[in-house]
C-alpha positions in Angstrom: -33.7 -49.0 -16.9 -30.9 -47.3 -14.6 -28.1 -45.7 -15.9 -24.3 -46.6 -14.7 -21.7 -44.1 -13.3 -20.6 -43.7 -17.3 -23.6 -41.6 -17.7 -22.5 -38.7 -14.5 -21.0 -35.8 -16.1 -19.8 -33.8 -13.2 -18.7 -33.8 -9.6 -18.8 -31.3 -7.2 -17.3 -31.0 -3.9 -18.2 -27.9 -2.3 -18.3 -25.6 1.3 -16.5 -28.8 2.8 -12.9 -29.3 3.7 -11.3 -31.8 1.6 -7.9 -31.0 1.3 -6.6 -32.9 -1.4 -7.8 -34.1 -4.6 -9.9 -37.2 -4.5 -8.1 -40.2 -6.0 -9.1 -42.7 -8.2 -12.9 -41.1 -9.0 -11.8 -41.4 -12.8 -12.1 -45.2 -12.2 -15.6 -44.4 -11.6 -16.6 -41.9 -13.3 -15.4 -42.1 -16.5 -16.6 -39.5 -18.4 -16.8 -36.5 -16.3 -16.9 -33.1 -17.9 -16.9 -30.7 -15.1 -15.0 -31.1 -11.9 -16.3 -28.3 -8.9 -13.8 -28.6 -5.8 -14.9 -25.1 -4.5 -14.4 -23.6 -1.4 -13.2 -26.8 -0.1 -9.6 -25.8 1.5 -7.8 -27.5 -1.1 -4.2 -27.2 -0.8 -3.0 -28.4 -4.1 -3.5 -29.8 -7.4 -1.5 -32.5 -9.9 -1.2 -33.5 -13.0 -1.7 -37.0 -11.6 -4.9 -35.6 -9.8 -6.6 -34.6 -13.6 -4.9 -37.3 -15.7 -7.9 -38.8 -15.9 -9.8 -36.8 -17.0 -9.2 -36.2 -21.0 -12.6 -35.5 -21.8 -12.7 -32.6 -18.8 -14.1 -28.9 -20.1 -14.9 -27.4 -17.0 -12.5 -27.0 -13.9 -13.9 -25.3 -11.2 -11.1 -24.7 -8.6 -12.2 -21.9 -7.0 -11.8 -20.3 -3.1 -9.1 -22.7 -1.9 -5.5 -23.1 -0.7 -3.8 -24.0 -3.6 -0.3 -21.9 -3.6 1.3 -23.1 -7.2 0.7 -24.4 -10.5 3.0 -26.8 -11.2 4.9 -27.9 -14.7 2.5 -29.8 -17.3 -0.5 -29.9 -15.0 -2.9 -29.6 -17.7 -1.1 -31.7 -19.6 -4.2 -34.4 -20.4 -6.8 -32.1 -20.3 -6.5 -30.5 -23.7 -10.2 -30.0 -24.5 -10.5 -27.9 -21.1 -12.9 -24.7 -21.6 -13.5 -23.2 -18.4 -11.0 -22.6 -15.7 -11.5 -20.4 -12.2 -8.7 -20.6 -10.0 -10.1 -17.7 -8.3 -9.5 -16.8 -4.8 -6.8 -19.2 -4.0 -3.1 -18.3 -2.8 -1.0 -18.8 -5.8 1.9 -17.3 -5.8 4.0 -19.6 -8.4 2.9 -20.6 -11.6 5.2 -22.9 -14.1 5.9 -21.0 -17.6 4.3 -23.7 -19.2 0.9 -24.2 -17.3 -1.2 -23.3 -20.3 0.9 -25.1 -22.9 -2.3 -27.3 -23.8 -5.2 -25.4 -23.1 -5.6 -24.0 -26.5 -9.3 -24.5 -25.9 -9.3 -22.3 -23.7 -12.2 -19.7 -23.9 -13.0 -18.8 -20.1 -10.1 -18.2 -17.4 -10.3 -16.8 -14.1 -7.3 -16.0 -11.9 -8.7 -13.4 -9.8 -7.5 -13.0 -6.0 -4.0 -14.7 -6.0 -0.9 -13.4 -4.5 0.8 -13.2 -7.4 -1.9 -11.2 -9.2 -1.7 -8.2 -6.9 -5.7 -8.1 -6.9 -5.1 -6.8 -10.7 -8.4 -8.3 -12.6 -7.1 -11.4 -14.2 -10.3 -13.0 -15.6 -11.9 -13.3 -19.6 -14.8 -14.8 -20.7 -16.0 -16.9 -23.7 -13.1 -14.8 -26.0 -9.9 -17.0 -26.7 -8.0 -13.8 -27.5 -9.0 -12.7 -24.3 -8.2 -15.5 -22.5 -4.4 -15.7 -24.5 -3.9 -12.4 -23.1 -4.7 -13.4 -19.8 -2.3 -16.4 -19.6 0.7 -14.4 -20.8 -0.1 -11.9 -18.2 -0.7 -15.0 -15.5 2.7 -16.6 -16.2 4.5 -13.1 -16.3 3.1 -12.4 -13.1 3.5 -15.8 -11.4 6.1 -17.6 -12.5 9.0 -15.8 -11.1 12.0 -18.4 -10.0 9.7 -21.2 -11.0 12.1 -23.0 -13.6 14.8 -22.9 -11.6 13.2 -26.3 -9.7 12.3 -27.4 -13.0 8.4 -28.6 -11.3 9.8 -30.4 -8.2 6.3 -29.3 -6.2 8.2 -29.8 -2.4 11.5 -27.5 -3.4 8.8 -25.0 -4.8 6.7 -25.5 -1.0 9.7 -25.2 0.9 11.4 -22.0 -1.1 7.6 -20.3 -1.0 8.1 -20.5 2.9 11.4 -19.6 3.1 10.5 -16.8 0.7 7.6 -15.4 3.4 10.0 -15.2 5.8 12.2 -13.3 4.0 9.5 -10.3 3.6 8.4 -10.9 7.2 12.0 -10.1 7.7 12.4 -7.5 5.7 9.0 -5.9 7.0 10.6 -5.9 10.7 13.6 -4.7 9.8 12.5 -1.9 8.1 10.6 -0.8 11.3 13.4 -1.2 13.7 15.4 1.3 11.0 12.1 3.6 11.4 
């Protein structure tokens, strides 16, 4: 007998160019556990995007473009394990990313702007991984409440905010 899409437990996009979340697979796959979009230039993630997926323990969102972690984006993925955001550019991260992940045994946040290359990764240790989320938001969140998660303000202020230090950068030379 065949088996129906309820019996796929993961999908992985990978060393493609995708860009943006693919919509609607949770209408197909109904049960996924892990979720690999690695390496695929993506350039954000929503809420919306892992809605869902309630029954999701593995979140692979490694070596992409994503700049910020917006307000509640975990918010119905509460039995989540595993989660690499290595490698990406995040630079903003809401306070309360990591409000429901209390499952949480595996994080990686290595390689993000905001980290300063500083090793922000544990593994399979909760008390670990609590550490490593306080130290994420502390790190990244900067003037993120201020927008209160409105995603395009936080786009717009990260560019204006690059300017700013490429600015500063050139001004500093010119006093040299």
């Amino acid at each position: 007998a065949g088996r129906d899409h309820n019996h796929v437990g993961g999908f992985v996009i990978q060393n493609t160019t995708v860009n943006y979340f693919p919509r609607n697979i949770e209408n197909i796959f109904k049960n996924l556990l892990v979720i690999v979009v690695r390496n695929a230039s993506l350039l954000e993630i929503h809420r919306e995007d892992l809605a869902g997926f309630p029954e999701l323990r593995t979140l692979n969102l490694a070596i992409n473009e994503i700049q910020m972690l917006e307000k509640d984006l975990f918010k119905y993925n509460e039995k989540l394990e595993f989660l690499s955001l290595y490698n990406n550019k995040i630079s903003y991260v809401d306070a309360k990313v990591f409000v429901n992940l209390t499952n949480l045994v595996s994080l990686n946040f290595n390689i993000n702007p905001c980290t300063k290359n500083v090793t922000f990764k544990a593994e399979n240790n909760k008390t670990q991984v609590a550490r490593v989320k306080k130290k994420v938001v502390i790190s990244c969140f900067a003037i993120n409440d201020i927008f209160d998660g409105d995603f395009r303000v936080k786009k717009e202020f990260t560019k204006l905010n690059d300017e700013i230090s490429v600015l500063k950068i050139e001004t500093e030379k010119i006093k040299d």
